[in-house]
N, CA, C and O of each residue as an XYZ file, in Angstrom:
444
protein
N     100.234    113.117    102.030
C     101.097    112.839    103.154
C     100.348    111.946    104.147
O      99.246    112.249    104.603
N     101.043    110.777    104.470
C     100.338    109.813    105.682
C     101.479    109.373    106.568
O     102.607    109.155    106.127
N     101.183    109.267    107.670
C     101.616    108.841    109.072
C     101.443    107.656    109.405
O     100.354    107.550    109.968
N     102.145    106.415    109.316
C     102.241    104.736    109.616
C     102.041    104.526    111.088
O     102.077    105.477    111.869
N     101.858    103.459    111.422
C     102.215    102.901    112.729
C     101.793    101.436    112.521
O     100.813    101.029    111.897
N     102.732    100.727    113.168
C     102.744     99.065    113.167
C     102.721     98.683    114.711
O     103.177     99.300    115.674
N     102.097     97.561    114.647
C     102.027     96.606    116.204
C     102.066     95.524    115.549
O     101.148     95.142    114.823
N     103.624     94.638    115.822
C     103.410     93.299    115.619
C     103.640     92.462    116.456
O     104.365     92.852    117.372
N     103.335     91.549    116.495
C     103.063     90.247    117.535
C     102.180     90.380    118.707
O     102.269     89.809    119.794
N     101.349     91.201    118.310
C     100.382     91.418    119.617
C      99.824     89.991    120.180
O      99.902     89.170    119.266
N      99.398     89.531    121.123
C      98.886     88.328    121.269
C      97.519     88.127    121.774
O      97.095     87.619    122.812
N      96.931     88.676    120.730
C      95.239     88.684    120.782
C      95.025     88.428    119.101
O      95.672     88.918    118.176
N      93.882     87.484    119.058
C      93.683     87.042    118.095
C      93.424     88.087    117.377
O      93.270     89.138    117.999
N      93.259     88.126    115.373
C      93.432     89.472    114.669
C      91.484     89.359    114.368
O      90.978     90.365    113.868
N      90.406     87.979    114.738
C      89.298     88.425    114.796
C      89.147     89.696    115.533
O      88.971     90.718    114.870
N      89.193     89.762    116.835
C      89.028     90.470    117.641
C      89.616     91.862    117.336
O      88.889     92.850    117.440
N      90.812     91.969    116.990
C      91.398     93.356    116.778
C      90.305     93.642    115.616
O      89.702     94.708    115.743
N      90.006     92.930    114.629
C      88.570     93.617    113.448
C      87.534     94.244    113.675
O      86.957     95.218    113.192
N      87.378     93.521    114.511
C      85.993     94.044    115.450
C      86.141     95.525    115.752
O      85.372     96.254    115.125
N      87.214     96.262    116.824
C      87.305     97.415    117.133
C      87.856     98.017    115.803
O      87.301     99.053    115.436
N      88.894     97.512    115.002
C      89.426     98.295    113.704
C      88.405     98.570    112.885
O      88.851     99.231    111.947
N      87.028     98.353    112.753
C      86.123     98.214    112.299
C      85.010     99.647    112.490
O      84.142    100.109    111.749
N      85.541    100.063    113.891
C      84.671    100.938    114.124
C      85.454    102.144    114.315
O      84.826    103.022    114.907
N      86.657    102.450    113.982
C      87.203    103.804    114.229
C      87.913    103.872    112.282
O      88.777    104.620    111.823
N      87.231    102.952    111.692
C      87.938    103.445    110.237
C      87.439    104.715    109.917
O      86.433    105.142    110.484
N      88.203    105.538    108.835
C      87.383    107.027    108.268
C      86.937    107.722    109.494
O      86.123    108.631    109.335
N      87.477    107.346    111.115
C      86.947    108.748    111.738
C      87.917    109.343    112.226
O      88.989    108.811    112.517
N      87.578    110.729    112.387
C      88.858    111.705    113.080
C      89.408    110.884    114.409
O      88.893    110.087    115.194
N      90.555    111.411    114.279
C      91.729    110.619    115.401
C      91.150    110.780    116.586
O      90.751    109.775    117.175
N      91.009    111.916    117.096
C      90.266    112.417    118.280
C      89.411    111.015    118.590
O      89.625    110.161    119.451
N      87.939    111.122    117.162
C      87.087    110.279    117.701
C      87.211    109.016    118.203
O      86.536    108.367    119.002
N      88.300    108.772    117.523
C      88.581    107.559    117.223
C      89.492    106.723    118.504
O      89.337    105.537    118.794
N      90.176    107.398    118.970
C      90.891    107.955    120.684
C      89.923    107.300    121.831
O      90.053    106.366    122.622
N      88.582    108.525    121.449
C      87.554    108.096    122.565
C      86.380    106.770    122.531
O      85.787    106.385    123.539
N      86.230    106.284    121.387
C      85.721    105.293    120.976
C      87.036    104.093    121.616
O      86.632    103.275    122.441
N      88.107    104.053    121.331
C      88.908    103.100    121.901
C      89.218    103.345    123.401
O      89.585    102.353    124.030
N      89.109    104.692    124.158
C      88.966    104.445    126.172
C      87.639    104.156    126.652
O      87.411    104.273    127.856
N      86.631    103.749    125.757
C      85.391    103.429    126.152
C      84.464    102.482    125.510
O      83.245    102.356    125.625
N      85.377    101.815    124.770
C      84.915    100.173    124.006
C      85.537     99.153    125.384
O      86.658     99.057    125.883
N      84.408     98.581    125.642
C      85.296     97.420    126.476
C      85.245     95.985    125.862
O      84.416     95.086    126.007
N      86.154     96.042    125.283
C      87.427     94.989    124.355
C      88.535     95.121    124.844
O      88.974     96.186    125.276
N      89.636     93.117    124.829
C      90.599     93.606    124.561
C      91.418     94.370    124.195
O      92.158     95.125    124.825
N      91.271     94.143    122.949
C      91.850     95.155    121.714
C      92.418     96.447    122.065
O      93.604     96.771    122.001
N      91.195     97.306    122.530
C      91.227     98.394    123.262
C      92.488     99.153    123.389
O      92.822    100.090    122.665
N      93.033     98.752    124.195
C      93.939     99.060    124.883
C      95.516     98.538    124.009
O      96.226     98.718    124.998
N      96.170     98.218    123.305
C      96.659     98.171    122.698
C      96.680     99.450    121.456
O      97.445    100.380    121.200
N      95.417     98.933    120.875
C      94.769    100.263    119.632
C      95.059    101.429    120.551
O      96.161    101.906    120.282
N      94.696    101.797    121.140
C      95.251    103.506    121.634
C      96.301    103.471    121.106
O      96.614    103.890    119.991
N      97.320    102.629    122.394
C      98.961    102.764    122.359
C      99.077    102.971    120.405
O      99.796    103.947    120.192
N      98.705    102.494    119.400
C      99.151    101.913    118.042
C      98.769    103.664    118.129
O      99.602    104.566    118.223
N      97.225    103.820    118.064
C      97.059    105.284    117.368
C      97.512    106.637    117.858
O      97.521    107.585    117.072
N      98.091    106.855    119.784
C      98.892    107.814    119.994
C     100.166    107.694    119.343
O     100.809    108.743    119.310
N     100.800    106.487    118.714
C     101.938    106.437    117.811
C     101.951    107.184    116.687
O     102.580    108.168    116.298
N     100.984    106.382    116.197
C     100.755    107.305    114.853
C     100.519    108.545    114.999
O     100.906    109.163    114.007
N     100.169    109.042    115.595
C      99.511    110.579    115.801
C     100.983    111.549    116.131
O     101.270    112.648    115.658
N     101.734    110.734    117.075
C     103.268    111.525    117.045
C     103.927    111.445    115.929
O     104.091    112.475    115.275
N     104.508    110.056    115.418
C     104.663    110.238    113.898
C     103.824    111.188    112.988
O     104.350    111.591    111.951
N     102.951    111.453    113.207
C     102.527    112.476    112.001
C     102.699    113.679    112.335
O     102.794    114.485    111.410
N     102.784    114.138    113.611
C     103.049    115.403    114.302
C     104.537    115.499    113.980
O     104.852    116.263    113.067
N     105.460    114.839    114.598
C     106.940    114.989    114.585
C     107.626    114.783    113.211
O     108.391    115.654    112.798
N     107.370    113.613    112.455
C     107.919    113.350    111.415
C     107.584    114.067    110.197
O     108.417    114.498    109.400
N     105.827    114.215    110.052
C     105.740    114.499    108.848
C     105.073    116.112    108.945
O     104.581    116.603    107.929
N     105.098    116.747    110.016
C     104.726    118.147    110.604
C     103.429    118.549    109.911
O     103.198    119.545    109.226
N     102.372    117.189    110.372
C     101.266    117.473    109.893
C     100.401    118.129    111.280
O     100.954    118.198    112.378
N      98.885    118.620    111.040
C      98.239    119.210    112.175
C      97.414    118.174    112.893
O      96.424    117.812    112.257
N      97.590    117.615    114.065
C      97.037    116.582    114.914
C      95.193    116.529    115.247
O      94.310    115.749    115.603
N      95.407    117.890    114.854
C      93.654    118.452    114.686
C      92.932    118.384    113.495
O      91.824    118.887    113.310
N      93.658    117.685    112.611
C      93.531    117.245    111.277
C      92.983    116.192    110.486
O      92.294    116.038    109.478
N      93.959    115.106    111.928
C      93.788    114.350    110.842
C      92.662    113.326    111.254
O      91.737    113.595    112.020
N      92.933    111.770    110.461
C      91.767    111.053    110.249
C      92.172    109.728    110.171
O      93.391    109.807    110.319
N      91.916    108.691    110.044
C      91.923    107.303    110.203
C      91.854    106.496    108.887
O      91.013    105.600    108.817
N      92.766    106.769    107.713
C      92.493    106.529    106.777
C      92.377    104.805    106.325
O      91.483    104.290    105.654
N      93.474    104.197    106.875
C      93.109    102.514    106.623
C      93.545    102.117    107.939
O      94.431    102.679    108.583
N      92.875    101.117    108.300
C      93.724    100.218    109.322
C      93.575     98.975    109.075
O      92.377     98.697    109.030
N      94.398     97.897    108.853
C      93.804     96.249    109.286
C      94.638     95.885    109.628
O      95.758     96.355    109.427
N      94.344     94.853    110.305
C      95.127     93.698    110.557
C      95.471     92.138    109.778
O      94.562     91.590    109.155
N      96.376     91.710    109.841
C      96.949     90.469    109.595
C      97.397     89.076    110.811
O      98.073     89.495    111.750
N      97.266     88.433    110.828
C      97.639     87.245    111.367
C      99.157     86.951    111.015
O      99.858     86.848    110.008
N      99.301     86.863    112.580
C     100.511     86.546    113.050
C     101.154     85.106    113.582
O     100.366     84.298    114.073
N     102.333     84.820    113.512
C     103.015     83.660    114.002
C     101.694     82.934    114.713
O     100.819     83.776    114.915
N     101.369     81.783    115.086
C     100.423     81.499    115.780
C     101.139     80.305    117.141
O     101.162     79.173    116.660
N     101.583     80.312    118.342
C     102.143     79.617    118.781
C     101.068     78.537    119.254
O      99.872     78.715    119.486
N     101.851     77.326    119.336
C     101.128     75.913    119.594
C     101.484     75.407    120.883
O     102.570     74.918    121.194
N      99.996     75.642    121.950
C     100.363     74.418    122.881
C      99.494     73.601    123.364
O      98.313     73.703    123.030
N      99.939     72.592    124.287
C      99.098     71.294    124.364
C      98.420     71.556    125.570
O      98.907     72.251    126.462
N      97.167     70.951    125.636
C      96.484     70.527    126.995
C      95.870     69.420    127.195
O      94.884     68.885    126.686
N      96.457     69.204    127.855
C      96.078     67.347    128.351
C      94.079     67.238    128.620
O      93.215     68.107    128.745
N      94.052     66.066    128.614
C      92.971     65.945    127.937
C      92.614     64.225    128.869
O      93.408     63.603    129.575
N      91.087     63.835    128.503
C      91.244     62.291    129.427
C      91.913     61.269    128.605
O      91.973     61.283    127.375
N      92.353     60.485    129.299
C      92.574     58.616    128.934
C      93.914     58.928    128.097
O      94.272     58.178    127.189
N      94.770     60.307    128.529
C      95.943     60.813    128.403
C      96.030     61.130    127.182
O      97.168     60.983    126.736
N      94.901     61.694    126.108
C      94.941     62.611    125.103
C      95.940     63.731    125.168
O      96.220     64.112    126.305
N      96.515     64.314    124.182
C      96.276     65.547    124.265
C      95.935     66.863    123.086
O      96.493     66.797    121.991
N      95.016     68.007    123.388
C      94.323     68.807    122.579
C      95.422     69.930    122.120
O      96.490     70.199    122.669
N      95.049     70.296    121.372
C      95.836     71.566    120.783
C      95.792     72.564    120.790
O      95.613     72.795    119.595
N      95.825     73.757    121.414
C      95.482     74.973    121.663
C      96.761     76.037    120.728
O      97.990     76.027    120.806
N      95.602     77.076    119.679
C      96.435     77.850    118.974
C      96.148     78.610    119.738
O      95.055     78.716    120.295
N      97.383     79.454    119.925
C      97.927     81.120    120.520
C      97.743     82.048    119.314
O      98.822     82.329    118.793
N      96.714     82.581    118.749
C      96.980     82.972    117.792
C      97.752     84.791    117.837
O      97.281     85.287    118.861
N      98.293     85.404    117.436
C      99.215     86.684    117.529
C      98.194     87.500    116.186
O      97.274     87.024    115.521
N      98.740     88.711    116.161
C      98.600     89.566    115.011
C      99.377     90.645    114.760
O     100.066     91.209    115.610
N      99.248     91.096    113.077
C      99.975     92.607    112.892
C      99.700     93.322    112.469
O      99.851     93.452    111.254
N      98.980     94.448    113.434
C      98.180     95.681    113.258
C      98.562     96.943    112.655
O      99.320     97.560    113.404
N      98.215     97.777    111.161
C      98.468     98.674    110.793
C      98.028     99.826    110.797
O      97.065     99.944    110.040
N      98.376    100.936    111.437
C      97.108    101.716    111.101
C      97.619    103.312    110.279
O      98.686    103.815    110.632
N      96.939    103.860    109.419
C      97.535    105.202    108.685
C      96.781    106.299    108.839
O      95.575    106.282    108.592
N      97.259    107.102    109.160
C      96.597    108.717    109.531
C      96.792    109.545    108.672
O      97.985    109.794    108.496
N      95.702    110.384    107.707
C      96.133    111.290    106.740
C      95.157    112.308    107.582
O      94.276    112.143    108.425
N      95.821    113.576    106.855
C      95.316    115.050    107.099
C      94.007    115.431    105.880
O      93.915    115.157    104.683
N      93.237    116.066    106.686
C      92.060    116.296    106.197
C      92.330    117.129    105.743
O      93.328    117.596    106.291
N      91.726    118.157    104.296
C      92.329    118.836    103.035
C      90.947    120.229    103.545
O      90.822    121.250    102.869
């Protein structure tokens, strides 16, 4: 039994979300909670919101024990990337990607 949660179109690049997804894989939710209110990253703060999701989904939907469970996969994917311009000298102009992402993360119960 596993518990989903999706974030898509976040608008922080999906390097950056790796970085923190990187360090709460395989650990209990709990830990994994307090490692994300005391990483200072973007990311941060988003990842909570994704993993108190998941954690209700697995509580409500799949009536698993919240004291349980664990951090079984998370990654991310790259998202839409929006394009805009910034002027530049002798009336160039540069290209700036917006890049987005879509963050997964799955919670199973420890046996």
């Amino acid at each position: 039994m596993e518990a989903k949660a999706y974030l898509n179109n976040v608008r922080i690049s999906p390097r950056k979300v790796k970085i923190v997804l990187d360090q709460i894989r395989g650990r209990d939710a709990a830990y994994a909670m307090a490692v994300l209110k005391h990483t200072p990253k973007a990311a941060c703060e988003p990842l909570a919101k994704l993993l108190k999701s998941a954690m209700a989904n697995a509580e409500n939907n799949h009536n698993m024990d919240v004291h349980n469970l664990y951090v079984s996969e998370c990654f991310v994917a790259p998202g839409p990337i929006m394009k805009r311009i910034r002027p530049r000298a002798q009336g160039r102009a540069f290209r700036v990607l917006k890049r987005t992402s879509h963050v997964t993360l799955v919670l199973k119960e420890k046996e």
